[in-house]
N, C-alpha and C positions, 0 to 999 in steps of 0.2 A: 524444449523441443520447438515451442514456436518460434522463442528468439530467436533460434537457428535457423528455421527457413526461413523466418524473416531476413534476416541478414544475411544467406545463401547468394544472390545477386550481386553484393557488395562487398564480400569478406572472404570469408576462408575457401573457397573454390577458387582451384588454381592458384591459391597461394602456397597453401600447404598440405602435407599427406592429409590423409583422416585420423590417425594416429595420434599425430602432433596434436589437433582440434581437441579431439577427444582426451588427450592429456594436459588441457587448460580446463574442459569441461569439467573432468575426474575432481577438481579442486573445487568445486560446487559440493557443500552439505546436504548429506540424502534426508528426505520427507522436509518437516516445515519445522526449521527447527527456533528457539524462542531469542529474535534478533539480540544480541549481545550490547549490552551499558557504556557502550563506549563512544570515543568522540566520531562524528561522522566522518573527520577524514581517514579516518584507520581503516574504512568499508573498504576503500579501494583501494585492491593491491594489484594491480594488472597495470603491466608496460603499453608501448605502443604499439609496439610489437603484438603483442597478443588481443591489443585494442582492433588491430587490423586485420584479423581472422573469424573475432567470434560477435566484435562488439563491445558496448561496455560491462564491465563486469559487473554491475550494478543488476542486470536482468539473470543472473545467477549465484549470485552471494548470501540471496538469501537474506537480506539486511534491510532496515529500513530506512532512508535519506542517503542522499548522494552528495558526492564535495564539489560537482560541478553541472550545469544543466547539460540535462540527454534530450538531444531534438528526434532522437530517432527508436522505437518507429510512430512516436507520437510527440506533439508539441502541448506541454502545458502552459498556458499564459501563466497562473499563479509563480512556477517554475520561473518563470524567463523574468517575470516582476522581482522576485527574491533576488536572484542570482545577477540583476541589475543594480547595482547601488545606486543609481540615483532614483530607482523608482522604492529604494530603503529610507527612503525621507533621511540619510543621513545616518542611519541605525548598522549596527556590523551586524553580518549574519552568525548564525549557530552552531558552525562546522564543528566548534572544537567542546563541543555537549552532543551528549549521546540521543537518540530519537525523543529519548522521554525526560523530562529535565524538569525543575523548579524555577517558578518563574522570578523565584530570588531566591535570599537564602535561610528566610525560614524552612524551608524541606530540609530535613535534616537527612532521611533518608529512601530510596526509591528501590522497588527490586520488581520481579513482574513473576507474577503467579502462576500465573497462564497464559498462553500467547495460541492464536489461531488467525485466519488470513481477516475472519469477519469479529473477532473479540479479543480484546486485550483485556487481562486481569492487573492490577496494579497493587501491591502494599504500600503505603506512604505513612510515613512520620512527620511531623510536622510543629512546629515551636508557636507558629501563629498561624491565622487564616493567610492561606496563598492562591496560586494557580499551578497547575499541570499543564505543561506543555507537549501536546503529541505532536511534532515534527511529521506530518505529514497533510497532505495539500487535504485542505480544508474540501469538504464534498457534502450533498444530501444526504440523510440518511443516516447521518455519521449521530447518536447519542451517548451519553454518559450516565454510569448507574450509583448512586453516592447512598447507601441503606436503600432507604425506599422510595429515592429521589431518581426518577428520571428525565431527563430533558435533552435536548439540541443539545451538541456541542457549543461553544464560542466561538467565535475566530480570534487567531492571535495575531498581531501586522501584518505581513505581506498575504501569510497563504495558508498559517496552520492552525491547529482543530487546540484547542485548550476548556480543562473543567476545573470550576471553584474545590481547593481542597478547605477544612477544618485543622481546627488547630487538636492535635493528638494524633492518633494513629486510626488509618482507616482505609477501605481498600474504594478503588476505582473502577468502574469499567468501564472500556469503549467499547461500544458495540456497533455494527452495521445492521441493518435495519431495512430495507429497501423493500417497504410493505407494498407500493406502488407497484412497482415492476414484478412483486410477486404475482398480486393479482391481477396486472396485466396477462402475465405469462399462464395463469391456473385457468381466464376467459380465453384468452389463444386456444390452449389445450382442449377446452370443450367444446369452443366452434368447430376445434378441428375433426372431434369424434364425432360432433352433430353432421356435417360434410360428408364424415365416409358412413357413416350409419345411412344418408339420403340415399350415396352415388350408389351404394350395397342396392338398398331396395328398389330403385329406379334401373339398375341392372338385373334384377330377379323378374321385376313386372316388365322390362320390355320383352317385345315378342324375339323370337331365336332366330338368326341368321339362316 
């Protein structure tokens, strides 16, 4: 819903019924569902055509990594670094590997256990000690769970988040974390009830009109 009024000023008003919108929308997967192993350019399936009503289909697919950089309605530098080859040192990018990949080919095999917008679960097999690669822009906050091992992500070249795996079979997790901005937001919340608890009793004690 937000990509939509975002893109309202620019896209499908006055281009096409509501109808039509709504029947590229209807092609979006209901709730959250666990991004699919596939190579990243398979995400996009939308014409120009439909490019120019609702946006890119990337803000409703449901999927994770895109095959081309989206300046709109935000610009990520990491994004625009990747999706620049020469800012790839010479490196191809990752389009044709799915969000979550081995960073060689000791992985033998990868599958995801659970999937939510702030945890990913991972099962991995593995022949020797490697890397996991999460295909997405590397951020704060971002850690990984290995038994009882937690730490920072990595960065992987241009922009993405990767954790050491073990040689055997063992599970992963990424997790977000964003302890800051919690208890930012839990001190917000109390200033705010300390304010109207004041404005309350400062309006009781003053005299009546």
């Amino acid at each position: 819903m937000l990509a939509c009024l975002l893109n309202i000023p620019f896209t499908g008003v006055g281009k096409a019924s509501v109808a039509q919108v709504q029947a590229i929308l209807n092609q979006s997967p209901i709730g959250i569902p666990a991004p699919a192993l596939l190579p990243i350019l398979q995400n996009d399936s939308s014409s120009m055509e439909q490019r120019s009503m609702i946006g890119d289909w990337s803000m409703y697919n449901k999927q994770i990594g895109v095959g081309r950089e989206v300046t709109y309605p935000i610009i990520l530098k990491n994004s625009r670094a990747y999706f620049d080859k020469d800012a790839i040192t010479g490196k191809e990018n990752h389009l044709n590997k799915p969000f979550i990949f081995g960073a060689d080919s000791n992985i033998i095999s990868i599958s995801i256990q659970s999937f939510s917008p702030q945890a990913i679960l991972v099962n991995v097999n593995s022949s020797a000690a490697s890397q996991l690669i999460l295909q997405q822009n590397y951020y704060l906050h971002w850690y990984y769970v290995n038994g009882n091992e937690k730490k920072s992500v990595n960065t992987f070249e241009t922009s993405f988040m990767s954790a050491p795996v073990t040689k055997g079979k063992s599970q992963i997790l990424f997790i977000f974390e964003p302890n800051i901005v919690r208890a930012a937001m839990l001190i917000s919340a109390i200033v705010l009830c300390i304010y109207c608890l004041l404005l309350l009793y400062y309006f009781k004690r003053s005299p009546k009109l």
